[in-house]
C-alpha positions as CSV (number, residue, x, y, z in Angstrom):
1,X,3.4,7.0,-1.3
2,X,0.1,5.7,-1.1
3,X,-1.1,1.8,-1.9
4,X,-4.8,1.9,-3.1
5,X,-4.0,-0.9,-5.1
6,X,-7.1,-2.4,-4.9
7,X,-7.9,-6.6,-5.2
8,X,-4.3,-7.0,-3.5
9,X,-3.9,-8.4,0.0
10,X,-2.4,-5.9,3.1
11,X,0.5,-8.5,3.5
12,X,2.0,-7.7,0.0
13,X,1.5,-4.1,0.4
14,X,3.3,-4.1,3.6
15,X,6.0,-6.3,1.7
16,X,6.2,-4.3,-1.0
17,X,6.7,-1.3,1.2
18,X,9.8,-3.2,2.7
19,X,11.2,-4.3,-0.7
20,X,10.8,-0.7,-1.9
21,X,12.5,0.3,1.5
22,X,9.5,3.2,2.5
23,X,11.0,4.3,6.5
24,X,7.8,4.7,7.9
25,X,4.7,2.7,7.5
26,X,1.0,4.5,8.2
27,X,-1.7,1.8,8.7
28,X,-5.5,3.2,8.7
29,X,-7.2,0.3,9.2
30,X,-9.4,-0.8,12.9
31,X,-8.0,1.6,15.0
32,X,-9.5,4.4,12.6
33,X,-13.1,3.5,14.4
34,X,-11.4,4.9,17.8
35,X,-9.7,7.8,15.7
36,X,-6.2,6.7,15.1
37,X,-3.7,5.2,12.5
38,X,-0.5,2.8,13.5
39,X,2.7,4.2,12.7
40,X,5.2,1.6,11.7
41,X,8.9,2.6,11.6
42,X,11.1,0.6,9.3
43,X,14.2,0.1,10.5
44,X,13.5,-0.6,14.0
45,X,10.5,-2.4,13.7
46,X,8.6,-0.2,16.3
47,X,5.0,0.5,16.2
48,X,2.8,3.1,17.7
49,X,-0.9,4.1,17.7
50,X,-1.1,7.8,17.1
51,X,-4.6,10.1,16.7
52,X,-5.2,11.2,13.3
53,X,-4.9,14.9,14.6
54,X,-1.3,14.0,15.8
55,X,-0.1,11.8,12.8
56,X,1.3,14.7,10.6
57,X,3.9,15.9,14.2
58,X,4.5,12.2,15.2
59,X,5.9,11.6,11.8
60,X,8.0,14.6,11.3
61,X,9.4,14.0,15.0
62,X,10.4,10.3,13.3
63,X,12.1,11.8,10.4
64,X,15.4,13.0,11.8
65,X,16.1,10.0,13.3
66,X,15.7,7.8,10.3
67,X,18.8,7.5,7.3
């Protein structure tokens, strides 16, 4: 799913992502400038920097282990 809601804070698009229950979380924001995204799992609250090019295999890898 992606939020391009625009006019609407990155707060409550991270809280609506929680209310909605969405496992994994992919933040482009700042760290795009240096070529990578945050990866933000759910349920355990763990967060990662990742390279774009290895976004796509970090997520699938996360996949498995999520319910």
């Amino acid at each position: 799913m992606l939020d391009d809601r625009r006019g609407t804070s990155p707060g409550v698009k991270f809280k609506d992502a929680e209310l909605i229950g969405i496992p994994v979380i992919v933040v482009v924001g700042k760290a795009l400038e240096n070529g990578n995204v945050e990866i933000r799992v759910r349920k355990s609250g763990e967060k990662s920097e990742i390279t774009v090019a290895g976004a796509v295999d970090a997520i699938a890898a996360l996949l498995p282990t999520l319910p």
